[in-house]
N, CA, C and O atoms as CSV, one atom per row, in Angstrom:
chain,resi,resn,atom,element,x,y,z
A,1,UNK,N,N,130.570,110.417,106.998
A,1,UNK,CA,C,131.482,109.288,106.945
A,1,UNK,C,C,131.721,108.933,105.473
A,1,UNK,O,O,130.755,108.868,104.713
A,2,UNK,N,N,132.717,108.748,105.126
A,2,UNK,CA,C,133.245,108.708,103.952
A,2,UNK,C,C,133.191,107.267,103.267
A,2,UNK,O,O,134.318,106.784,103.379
A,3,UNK,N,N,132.497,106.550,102.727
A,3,UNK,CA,C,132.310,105.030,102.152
A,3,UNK,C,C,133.189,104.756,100.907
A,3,UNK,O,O,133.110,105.379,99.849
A,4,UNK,N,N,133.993,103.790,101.166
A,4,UNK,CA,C,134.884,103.320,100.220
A,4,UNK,C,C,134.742,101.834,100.476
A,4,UNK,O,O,134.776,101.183,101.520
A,5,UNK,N,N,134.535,101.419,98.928
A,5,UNK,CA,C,133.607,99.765,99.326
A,5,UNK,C,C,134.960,99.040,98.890
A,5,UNK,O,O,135.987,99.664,98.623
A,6,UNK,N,N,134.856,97.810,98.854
A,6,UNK,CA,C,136.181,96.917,97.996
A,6,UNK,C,C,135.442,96.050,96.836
A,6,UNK,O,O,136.154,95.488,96.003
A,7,UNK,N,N,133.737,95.906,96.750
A,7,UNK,CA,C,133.587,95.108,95.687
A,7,UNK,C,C,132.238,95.978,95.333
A,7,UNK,O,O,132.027,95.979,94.120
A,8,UNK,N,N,131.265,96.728,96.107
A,8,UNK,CA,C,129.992,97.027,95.971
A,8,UNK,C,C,130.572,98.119,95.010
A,8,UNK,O,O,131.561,98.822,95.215
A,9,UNK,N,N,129.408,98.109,93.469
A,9,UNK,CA,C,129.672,99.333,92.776
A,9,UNK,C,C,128.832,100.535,93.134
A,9,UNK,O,O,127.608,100.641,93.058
A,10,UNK,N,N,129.820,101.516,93.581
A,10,UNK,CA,C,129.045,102.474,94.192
A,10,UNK,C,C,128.818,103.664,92.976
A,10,UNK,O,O,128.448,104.830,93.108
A,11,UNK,N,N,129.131,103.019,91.931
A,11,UNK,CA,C,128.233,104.404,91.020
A,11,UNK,C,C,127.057,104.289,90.710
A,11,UNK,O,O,126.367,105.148,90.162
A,12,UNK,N,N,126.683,103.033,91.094
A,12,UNK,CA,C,125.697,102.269,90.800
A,12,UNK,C,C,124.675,102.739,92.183
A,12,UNK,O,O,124.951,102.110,93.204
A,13,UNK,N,N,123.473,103.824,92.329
A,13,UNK,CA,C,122.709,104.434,93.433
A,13,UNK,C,C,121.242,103.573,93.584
A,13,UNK,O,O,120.407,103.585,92.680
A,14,UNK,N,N,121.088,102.964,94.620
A,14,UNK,CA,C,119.357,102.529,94.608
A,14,UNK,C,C,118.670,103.626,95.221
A,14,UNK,O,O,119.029,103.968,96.348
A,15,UNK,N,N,117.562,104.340,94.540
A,15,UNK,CA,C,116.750,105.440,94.773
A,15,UNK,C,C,115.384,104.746,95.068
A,15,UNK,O,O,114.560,105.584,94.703
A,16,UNK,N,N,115.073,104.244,95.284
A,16,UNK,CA,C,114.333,103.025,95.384
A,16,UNK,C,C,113.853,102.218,96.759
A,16,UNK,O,O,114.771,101.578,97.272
A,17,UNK,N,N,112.323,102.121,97.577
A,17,UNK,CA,C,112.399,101.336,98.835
A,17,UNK,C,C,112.586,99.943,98.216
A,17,UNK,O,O,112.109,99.629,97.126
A,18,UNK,N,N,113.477,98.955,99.168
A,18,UNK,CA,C,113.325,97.721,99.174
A,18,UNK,C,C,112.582,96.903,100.256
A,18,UNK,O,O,112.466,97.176,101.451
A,19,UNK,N,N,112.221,96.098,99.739
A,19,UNK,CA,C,111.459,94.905,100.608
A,19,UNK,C,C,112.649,94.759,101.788
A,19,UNK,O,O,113.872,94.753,101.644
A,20,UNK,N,N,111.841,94.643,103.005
A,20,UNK,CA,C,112.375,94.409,104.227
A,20,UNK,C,C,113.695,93.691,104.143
A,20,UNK,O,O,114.820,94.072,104.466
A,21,UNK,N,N,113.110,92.110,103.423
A,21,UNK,CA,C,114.203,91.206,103.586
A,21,UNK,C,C,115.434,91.942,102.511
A,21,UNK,O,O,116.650,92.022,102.686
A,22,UNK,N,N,115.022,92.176,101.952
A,22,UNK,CA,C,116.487,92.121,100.346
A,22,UNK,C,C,117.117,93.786,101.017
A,22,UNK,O,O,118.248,94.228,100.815
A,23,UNK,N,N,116.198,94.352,101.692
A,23,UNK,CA,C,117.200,95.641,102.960
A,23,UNK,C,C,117.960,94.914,103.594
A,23,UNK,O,O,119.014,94.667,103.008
A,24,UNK,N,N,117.804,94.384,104.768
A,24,UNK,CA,C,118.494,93.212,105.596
A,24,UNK,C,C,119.705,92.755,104.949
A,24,UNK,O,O,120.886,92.728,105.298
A,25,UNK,N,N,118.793,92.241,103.432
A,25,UNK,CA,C,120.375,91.214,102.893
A,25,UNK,C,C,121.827,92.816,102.278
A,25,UNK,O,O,123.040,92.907,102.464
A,26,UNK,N,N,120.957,93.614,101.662
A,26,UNK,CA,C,121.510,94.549,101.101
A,26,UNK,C,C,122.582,95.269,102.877
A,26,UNK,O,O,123.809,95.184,102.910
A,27,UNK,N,N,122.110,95.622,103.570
A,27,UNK,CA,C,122.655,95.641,104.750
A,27,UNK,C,C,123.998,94.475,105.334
A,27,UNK,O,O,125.120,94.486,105.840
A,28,UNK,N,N,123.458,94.002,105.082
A,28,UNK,CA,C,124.498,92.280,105.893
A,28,UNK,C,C,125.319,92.378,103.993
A,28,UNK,O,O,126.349,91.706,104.036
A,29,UNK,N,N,125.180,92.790,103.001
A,29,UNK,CA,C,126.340,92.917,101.812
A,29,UNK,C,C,127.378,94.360,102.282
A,29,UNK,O,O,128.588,94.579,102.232
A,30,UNK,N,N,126.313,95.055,102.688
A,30,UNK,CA,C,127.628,96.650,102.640
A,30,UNK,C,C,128.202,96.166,104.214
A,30,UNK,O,O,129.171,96.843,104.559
A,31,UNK,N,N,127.819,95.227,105.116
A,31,UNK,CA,C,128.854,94.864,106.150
A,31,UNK,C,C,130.177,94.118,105.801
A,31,UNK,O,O,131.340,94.429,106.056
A,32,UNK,N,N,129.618,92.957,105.089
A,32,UNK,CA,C,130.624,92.352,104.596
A,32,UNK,C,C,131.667,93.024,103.728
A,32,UNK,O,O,132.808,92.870,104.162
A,33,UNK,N,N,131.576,93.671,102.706
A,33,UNK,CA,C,132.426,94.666,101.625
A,33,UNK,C,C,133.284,95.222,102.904
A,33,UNK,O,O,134.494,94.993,102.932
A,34,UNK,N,N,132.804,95.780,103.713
A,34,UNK,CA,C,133.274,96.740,104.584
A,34,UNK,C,C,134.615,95.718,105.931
A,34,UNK,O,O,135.602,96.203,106.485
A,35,UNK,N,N,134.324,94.946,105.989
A,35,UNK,CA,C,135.212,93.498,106.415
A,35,UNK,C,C,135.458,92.986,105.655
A,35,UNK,O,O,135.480,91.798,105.978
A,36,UNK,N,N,135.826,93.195,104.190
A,36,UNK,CA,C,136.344,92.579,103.412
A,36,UNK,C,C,135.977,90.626,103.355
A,36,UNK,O,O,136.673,89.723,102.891
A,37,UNK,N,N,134.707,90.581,103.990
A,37,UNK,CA,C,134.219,89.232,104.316
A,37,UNK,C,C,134.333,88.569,102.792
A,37,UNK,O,O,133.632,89.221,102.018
A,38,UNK,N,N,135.052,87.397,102.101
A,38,UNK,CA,C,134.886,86.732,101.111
A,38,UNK,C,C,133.537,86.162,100.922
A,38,UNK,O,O,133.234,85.893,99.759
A,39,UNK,N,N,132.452,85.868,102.088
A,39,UNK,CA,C,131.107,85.330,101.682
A,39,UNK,C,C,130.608,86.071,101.322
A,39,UNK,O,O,129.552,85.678,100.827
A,40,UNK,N,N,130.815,87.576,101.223
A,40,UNK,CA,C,130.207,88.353,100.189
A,40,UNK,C,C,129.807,88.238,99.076
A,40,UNK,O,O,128.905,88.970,98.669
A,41,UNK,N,N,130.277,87.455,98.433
A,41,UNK,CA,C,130.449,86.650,96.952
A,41,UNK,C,C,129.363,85.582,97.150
A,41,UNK,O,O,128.587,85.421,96.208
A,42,UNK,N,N,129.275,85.164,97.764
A,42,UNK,CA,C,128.364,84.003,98.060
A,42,UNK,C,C,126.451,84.344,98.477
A,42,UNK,O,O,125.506,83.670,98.069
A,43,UNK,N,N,126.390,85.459,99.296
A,43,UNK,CA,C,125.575,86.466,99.649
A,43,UNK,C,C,125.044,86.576,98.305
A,43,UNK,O,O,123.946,86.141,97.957
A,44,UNK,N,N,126.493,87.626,97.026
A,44,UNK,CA,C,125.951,88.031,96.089
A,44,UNK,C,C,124.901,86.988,95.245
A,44,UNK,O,O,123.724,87.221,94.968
A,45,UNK,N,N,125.557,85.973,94.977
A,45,UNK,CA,C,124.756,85.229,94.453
A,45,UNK,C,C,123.199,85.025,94.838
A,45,UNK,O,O,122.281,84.985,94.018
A,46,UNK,N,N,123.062,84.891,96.375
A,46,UNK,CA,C,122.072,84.468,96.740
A,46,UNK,C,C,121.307,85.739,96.275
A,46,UNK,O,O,120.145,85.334,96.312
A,47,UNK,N,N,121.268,86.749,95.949
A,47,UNK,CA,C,120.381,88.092,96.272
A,47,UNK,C,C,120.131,87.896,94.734
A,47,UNK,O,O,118.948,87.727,94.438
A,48,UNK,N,N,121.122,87.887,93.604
A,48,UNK,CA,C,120.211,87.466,92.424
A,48,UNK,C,C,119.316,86.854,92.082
A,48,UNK,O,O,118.445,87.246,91.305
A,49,UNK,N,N,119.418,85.260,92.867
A,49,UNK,CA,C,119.022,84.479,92.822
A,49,UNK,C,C,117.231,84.892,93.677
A,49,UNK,O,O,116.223,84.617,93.027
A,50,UNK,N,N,117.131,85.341,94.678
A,50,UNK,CA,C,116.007,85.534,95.672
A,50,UNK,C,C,115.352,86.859,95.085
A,50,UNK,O,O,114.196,87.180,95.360
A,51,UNK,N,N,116.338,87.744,94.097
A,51,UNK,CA,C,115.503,88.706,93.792
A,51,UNK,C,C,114.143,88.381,92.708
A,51,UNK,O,O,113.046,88.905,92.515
A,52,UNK,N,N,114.768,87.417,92.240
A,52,UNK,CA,C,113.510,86.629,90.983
A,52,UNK,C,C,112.528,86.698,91.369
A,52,UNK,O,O,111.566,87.275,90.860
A,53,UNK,N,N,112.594,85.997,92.556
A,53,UNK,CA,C,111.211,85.765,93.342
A,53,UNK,C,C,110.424,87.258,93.660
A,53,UNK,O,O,109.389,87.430,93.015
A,54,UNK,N,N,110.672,87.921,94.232
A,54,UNK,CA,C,110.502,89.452,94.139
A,54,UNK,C,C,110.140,89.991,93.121
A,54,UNK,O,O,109.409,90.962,93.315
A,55,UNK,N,N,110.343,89.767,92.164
A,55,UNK,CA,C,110.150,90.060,90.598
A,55,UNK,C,C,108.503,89.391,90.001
A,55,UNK,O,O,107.467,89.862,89.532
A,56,UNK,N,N,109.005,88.134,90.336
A,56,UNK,CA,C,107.915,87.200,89.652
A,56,UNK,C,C,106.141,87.628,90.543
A,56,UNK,O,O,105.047,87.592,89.980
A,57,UNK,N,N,106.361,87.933,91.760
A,57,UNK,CA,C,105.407,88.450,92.998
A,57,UNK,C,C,105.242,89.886,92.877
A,57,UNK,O,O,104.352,90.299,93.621
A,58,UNK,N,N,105.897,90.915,92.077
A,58,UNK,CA,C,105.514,91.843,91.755
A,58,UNK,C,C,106.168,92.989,92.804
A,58,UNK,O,O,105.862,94.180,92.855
A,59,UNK,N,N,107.190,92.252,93.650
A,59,UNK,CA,C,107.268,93.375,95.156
A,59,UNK,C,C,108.454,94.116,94.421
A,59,UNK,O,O,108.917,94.940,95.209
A,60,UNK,N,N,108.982,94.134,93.466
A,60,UNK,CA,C,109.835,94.617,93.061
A,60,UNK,C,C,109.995,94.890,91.695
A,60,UNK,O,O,109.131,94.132,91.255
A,61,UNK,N,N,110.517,95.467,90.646
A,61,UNK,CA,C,110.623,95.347,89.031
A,61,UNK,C,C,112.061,95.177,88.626
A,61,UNK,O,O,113.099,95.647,89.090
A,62,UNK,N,N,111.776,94.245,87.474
A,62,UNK,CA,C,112.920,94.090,86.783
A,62,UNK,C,C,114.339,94.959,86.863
A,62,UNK,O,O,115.536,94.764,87.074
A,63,UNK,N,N,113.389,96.087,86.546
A,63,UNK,CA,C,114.479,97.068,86.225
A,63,UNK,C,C,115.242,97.526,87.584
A,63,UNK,O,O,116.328,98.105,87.577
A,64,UNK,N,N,114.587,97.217,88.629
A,64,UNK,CA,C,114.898,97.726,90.122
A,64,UNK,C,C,115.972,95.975,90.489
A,64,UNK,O,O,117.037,96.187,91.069
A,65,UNK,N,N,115.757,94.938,90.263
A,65,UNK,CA,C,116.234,93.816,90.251
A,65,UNK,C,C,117.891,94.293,89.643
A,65,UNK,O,O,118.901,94.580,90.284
A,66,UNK,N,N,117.652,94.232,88.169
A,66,UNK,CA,C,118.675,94.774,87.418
A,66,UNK,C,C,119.654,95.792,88.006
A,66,UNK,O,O,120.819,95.394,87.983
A,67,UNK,N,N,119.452,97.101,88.566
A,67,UNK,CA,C,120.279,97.718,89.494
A,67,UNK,C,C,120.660,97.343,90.582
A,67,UNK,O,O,121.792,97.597,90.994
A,68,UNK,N,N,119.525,96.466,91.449
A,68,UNK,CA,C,120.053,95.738,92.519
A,68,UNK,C,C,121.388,94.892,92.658
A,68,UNK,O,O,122.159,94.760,93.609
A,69,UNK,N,N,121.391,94.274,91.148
A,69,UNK,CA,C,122.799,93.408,90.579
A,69,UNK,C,C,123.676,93.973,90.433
A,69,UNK,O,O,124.726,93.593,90.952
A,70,UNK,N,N,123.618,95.246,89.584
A,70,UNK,CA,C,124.362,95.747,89.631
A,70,UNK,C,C,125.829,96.342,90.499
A,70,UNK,O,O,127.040,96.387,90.283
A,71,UNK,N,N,124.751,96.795,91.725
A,71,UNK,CA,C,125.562,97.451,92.669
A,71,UNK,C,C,126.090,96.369,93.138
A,71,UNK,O,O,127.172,96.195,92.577
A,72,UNK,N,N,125.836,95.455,93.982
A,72,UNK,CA,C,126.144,94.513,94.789
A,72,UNK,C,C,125.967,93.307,93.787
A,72,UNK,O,O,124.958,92.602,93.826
A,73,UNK,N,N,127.396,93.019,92.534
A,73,UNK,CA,C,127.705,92.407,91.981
A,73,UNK,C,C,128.878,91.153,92.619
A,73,UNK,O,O,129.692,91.429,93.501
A,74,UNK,N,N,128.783,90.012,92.091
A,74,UNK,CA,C,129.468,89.181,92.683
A,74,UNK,C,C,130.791,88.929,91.999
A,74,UNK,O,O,131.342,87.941,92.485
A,75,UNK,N,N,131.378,89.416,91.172
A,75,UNK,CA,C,132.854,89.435,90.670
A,75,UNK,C,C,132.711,89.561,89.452
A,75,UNK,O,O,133.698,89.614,88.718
């Protein structure tokens, strides 16, 4: 199946497991892109915002945070 997003940067690859939840959210972002859902934008924010926490707890690294933004950037 051929993926063509409208906002997710797809040059941007996570090689990387994620924590359950920020899968879920990362999941419920490539739905929305894909319905052209505008709370996508809103989503985005939240996943920057919740990835900190992930960061600061160690379930994740910076640098994995940092690409996370990347891809699933909010405008």
């Amino acid at each position: 199946m051929d993926k063509s997003y409208h906002w997710i940067n797809d040059s941007v690859k996570i090689d990387f497991a994620l924590p359950s939840m920020i899968q879920e959210l990362v999941d419920e972002l490539e739905e929305m892109d894909r319905k052209e859902d505008w709370s996508y934008f809103d989503r985005c924010g939240f996943i920057e915002n919740i990835t900190k926490e992930f960061v600061i707890n160690k379930e994740m690294t910076s640098k994995q945070r940092d690409i996370l933004c990347q891809r699933y950037r909010g405008g």
